[in-house]
BALOBA-1460 file (C-alpha; in Angstrom, 3 decimals):
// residues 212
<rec num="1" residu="x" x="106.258" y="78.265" z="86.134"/>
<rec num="2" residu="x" x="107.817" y="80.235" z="83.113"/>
<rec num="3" residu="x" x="105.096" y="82.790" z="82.941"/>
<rec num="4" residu="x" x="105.126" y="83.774" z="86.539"/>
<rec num="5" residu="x" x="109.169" y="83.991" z="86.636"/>
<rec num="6" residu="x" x="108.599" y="86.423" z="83.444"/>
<rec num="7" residu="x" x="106.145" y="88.600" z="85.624"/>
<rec num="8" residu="x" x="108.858" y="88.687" z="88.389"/>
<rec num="9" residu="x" x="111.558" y="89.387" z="86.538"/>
<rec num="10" residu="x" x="109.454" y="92.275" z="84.576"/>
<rec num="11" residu="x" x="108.240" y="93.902" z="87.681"/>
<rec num="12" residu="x" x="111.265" y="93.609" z="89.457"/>
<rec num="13" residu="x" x="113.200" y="95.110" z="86.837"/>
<rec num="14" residu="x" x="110.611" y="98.010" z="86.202"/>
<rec num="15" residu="x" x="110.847" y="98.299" z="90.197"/>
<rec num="16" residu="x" x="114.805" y="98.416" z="90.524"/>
<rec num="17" residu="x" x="114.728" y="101.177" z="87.786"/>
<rec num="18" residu="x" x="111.874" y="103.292" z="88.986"/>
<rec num="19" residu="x" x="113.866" y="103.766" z="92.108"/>
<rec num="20" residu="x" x="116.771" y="104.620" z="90.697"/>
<rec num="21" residu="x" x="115.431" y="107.259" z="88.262"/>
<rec num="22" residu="x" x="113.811" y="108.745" z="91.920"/>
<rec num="23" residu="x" x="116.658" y="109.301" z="93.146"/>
<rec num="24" residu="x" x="118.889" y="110.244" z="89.912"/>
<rec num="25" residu="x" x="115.997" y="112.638" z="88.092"/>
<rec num="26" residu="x" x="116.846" y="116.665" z="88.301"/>
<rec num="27" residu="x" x="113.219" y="117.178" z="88.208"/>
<rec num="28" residu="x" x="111.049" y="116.188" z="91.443"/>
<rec num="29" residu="x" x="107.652" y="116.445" z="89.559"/>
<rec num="30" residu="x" x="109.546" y="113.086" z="87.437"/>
<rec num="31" residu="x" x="110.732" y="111.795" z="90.963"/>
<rec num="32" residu="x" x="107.691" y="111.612" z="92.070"/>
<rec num="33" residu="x" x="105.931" y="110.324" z="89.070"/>
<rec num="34" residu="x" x="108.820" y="107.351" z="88.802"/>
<rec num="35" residu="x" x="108.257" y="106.460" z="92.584"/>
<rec num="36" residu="x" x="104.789" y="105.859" z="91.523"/>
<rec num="37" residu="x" x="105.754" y="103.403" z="88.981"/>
<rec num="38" residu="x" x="107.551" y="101.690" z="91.282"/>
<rec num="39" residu="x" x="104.676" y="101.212" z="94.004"/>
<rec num="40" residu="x" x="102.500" y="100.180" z="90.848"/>
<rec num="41" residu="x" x="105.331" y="97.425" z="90.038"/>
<rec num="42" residu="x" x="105.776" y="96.301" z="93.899"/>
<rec num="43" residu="x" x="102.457" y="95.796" z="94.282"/>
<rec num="44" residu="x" x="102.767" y="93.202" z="91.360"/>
<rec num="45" residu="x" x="105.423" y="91.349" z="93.297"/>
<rec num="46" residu="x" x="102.943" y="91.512" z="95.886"/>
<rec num="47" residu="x" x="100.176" y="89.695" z="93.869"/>
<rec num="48" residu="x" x="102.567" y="87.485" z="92.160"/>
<rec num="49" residu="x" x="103.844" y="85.819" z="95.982"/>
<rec num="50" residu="x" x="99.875" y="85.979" z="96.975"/>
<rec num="51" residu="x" x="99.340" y="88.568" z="99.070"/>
<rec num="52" residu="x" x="96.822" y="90.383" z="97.359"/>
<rec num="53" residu="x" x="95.672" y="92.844" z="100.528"/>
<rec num="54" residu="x" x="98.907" y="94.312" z="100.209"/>
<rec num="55" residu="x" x="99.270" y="94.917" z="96.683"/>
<rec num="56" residu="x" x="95.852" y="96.761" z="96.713"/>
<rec num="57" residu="x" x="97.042" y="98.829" z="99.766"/>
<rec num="58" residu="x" x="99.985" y="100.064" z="98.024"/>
<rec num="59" residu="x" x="98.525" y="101.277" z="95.103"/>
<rec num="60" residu="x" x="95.089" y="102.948" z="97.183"/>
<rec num="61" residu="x" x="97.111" y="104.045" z="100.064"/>
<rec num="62" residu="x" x="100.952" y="104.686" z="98.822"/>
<rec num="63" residu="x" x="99.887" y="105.773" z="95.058"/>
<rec num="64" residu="x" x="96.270" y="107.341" z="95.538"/>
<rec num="65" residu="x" x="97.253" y="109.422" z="98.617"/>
<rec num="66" residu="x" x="100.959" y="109.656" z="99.377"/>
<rec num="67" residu="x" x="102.197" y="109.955" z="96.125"/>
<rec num="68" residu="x" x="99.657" y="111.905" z="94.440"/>
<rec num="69" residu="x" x="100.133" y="113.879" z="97.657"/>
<rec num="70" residu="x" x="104.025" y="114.762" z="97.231"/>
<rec num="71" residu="x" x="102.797" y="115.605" z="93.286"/>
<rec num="72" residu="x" x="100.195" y="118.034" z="94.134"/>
<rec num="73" residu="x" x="102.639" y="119.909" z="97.190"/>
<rec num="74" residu="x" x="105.697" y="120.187" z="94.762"/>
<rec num="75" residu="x" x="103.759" y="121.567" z="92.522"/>
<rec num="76" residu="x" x="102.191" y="124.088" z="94.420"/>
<rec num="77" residu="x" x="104.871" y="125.293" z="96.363"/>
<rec num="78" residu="x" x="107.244" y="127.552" z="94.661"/>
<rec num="79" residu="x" x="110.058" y="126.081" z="95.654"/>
<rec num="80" residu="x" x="113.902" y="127.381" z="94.623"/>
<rec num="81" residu="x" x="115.311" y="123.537" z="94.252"/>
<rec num="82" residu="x" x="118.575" y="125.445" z="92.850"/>
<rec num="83" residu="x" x="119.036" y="127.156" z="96.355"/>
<rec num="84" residu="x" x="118.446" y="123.285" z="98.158"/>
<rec num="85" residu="x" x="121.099" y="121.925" z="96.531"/>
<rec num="86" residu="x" x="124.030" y="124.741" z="97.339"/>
<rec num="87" residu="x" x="124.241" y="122.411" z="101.061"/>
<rec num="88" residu="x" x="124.175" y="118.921" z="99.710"/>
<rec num="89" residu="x" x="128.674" y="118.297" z="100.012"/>
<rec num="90" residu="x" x="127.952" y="119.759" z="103.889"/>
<rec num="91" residu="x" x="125.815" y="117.140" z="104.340"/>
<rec num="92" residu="x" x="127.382" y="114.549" z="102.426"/>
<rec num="93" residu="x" x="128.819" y="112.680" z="105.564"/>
<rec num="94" residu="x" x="126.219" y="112.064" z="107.498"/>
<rec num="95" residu="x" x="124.281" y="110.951" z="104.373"/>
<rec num="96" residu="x" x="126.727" y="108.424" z="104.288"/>
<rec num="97" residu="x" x="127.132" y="107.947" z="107.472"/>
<rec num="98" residu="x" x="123.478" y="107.002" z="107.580"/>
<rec num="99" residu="x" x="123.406" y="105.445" z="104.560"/>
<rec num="100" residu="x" x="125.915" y="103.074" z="105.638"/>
<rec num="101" residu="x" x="123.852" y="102.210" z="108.625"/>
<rec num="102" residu="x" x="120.943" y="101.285" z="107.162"/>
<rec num="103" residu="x" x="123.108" y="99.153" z="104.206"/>
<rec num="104" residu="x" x="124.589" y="96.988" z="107.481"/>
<rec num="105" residu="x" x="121.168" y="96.523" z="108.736"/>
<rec num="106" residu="x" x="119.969" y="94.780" z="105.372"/>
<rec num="107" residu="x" x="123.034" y="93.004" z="105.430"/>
<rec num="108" residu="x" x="122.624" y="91.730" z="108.097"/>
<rec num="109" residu="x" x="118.615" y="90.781" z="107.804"/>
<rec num="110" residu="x" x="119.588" y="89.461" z="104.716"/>
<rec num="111" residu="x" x="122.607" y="87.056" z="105.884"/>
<rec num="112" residu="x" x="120.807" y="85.835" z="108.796"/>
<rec num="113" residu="x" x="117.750" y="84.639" z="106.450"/>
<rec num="114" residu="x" x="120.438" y="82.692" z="104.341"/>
<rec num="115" residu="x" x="122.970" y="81.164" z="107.031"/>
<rec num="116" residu="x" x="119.348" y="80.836" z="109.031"/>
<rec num="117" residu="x" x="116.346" y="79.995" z="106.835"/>
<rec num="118" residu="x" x="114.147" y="78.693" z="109.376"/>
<rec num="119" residu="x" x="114.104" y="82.039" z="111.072"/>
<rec num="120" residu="x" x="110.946" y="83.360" z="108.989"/>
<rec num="121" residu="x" x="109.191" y="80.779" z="109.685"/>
<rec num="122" residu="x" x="109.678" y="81.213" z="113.437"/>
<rec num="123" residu="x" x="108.085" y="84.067" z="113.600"/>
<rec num="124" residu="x" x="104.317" y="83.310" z="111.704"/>
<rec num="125" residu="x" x="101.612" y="83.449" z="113.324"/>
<rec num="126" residu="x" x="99.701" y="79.905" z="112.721"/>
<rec num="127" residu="x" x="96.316" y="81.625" z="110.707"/>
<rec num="128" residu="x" x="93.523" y="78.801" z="109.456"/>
<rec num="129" residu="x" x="93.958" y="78.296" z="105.931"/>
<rec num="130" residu="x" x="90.181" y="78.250" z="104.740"/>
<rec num="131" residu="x" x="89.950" y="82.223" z="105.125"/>
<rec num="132" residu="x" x="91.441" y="84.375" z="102.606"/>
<rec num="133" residu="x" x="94.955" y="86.959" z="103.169"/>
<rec num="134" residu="x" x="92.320" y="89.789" z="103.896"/>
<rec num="135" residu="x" x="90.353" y="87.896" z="106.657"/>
<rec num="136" residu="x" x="93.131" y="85.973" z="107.947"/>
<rec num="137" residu="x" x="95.095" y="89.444" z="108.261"/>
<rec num="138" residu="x" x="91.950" y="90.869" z="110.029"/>
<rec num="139" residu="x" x="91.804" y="87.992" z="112.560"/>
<rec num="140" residu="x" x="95.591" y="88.581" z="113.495"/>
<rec num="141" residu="x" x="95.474" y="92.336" z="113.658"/>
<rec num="142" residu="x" x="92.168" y="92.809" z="115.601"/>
<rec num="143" residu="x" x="92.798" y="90.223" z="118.259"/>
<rec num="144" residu="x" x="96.199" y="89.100" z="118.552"/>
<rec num="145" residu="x" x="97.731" y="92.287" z="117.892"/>
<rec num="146" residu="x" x="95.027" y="94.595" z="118.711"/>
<rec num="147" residu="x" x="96.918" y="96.176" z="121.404"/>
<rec num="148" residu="x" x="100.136" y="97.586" z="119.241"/>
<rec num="149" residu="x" x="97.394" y="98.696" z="116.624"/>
<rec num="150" residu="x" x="95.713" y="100.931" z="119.235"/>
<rec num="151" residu="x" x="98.654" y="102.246" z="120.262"/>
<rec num="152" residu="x" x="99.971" y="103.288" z="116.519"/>
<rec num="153" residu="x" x="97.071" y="104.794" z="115.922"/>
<rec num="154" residu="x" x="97.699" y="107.071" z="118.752"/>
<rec num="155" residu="x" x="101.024" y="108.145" z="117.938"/>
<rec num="156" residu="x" x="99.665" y="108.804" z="114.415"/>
<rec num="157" residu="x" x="96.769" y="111.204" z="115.572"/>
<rec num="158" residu="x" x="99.531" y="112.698" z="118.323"/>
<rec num="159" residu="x" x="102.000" y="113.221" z="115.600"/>
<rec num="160" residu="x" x="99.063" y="114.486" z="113.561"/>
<rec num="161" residu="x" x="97.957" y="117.047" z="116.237"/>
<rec num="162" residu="x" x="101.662" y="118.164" z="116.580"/>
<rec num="163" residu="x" x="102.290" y="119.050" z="113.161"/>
<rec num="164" residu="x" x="99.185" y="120.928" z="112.809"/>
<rec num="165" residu="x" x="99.887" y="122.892" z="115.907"/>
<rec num="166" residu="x" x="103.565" y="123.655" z="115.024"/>
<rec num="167" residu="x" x="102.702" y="124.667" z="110.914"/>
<rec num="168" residu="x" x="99.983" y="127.169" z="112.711"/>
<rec num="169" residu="x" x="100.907" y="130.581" z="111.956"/>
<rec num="170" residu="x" x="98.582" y="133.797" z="112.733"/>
<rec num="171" residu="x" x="99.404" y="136.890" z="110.477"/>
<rec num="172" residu="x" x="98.513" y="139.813" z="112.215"/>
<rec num="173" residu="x" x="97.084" y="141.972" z="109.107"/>
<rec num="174" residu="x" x="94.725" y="138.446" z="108.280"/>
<rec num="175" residu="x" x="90.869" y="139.379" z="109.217"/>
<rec num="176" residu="x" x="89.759" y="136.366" z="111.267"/>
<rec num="177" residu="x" x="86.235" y="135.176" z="112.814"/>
<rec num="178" residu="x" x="85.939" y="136.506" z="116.355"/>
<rec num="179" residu="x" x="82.529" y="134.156" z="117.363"/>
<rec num="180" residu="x" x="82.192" y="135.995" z="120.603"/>
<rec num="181" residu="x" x="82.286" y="139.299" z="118.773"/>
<rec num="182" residu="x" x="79.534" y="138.197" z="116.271"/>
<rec num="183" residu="x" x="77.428" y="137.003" z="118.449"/>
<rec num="184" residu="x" x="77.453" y="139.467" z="120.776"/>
<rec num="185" residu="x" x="76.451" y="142.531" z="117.987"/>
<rec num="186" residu="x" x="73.130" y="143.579" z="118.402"/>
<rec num="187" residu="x" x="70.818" y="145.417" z="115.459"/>
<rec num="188" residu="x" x="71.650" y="148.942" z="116.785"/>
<rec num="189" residu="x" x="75.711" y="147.891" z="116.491"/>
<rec num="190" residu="x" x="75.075" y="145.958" z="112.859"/>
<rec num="191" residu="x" x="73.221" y="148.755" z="111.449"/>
<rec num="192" residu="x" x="72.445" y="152.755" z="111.373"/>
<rec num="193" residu="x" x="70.147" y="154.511" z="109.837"/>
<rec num="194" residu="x" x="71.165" y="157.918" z="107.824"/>
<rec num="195" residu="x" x="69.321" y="160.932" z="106.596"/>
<rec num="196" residu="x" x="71.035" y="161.540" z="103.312"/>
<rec num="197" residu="x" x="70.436" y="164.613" z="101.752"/>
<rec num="198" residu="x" x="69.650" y="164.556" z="97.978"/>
<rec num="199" residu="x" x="72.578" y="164.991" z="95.254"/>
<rec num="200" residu="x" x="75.119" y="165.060" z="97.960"/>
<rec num="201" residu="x" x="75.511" y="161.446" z="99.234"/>
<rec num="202" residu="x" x="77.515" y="160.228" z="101.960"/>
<rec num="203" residu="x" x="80.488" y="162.941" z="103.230"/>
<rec num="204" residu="x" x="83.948" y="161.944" z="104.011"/>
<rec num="205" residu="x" x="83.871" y="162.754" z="106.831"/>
<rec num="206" residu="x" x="81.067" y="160.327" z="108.238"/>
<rec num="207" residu="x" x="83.116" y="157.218" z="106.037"/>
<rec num="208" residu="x" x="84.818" y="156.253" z="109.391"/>
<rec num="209" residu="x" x="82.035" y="155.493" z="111.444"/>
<rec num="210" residu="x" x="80.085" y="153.818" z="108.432"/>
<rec num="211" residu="x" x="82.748" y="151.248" z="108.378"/>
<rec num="212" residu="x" x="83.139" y="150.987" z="112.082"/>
């Protein structure tokens, strides 16, 4: 039992801190790189109280997309982090505001599962016990459940749809694919045929209709 209650404490600790260097670090590139370590620690916790599927979600899903995700867009974008900043005491109250809301909500999760401890064990599912976490997961989610997946998986590709339709933005002086247009020009539109006379090329004065 000492072992394990080392790997707790280590992960946990290397967890607690990773979040707070997130959210105390000047630089977001190290932000992002700390919230990293911290998925790579939580999934430990994961493995360490036996659910494996979990642990091996958050580091392919939350690590090798999300995360590397936020890395790659900060990056990229030029952004002026000086010029975010100049509003953060406007919005200081309803940070707190909403920071204090979500504090009473673990509060209060967390005093009813020590005044109540037989409350988490309410709510399990009964799942056979000669299938592994994977499988037994599967069985739950895909029968049981399969309903409310459906559903979230709807909102998702909604939400999706939404966000691509309100980021789309047509610039006017951007050359774009007209498919009617190019399937509608014939040879005598795509082409012309010119009688250039030798040494004197193509005149001025023909250079608009050559690039019509």
């Amino acid at each position: 039992m000492i072992l394990p209650a080392l790997f707790f404490y280590l992960f946990a600790g290397v967890c607690v801190a990773s979040a707070v260097m997130v959210i105390v670090s000047r630089n977001p590139v190290h932000s992002v790189l700390y919230l990293i370590l911290a998925f790579v620690n939580a999934s430990g916790l994961f493995v360490l109280m036996g659910a494996e599927f979990l642990g091996m979600m958050l580091i392919v899903v939350y690590v090798g997309a999300v995360a590397v995700l936020f890395l790659f867009v900060i990056m990229m974008l030029d952004v002026d982090f000086t010029e975010l900043r100049e509003g953060f005491l406007e919005y200081l109250p309803i940070g707190l505001v909403i920071g204090g809301i979500f504090l009473a909500e673990l509060l209060l999760v967390a005093g009813g599962w020590v005044m109540k401890p037989e409350t988490a064990k309410q709510i399990t599912a009964a799942i056979p016990t000669n299938v592994s976490n994977t499988e037994a997961l599967g069985l739950v989610l895909y029968t049981k459940y399969i309903h409310y997946f459906q559903i979230a998986g709807m909102v998702l590709l909604v939400a999706m749809i939404g966000a691509i339709v309100l980021t789309l933005r047509h610039k006017a002086k951007v050359k774009r694919q007209d498919i009617n247009v190019q399937n509608a020009r014939t040879p005598e539109l795509a082409m012309a045929v010119r009688k250039v006379a030798s040494g004197q090329g193509l005149q001025d004065s023909d250079a608009a209709e050559w690039v019509k």
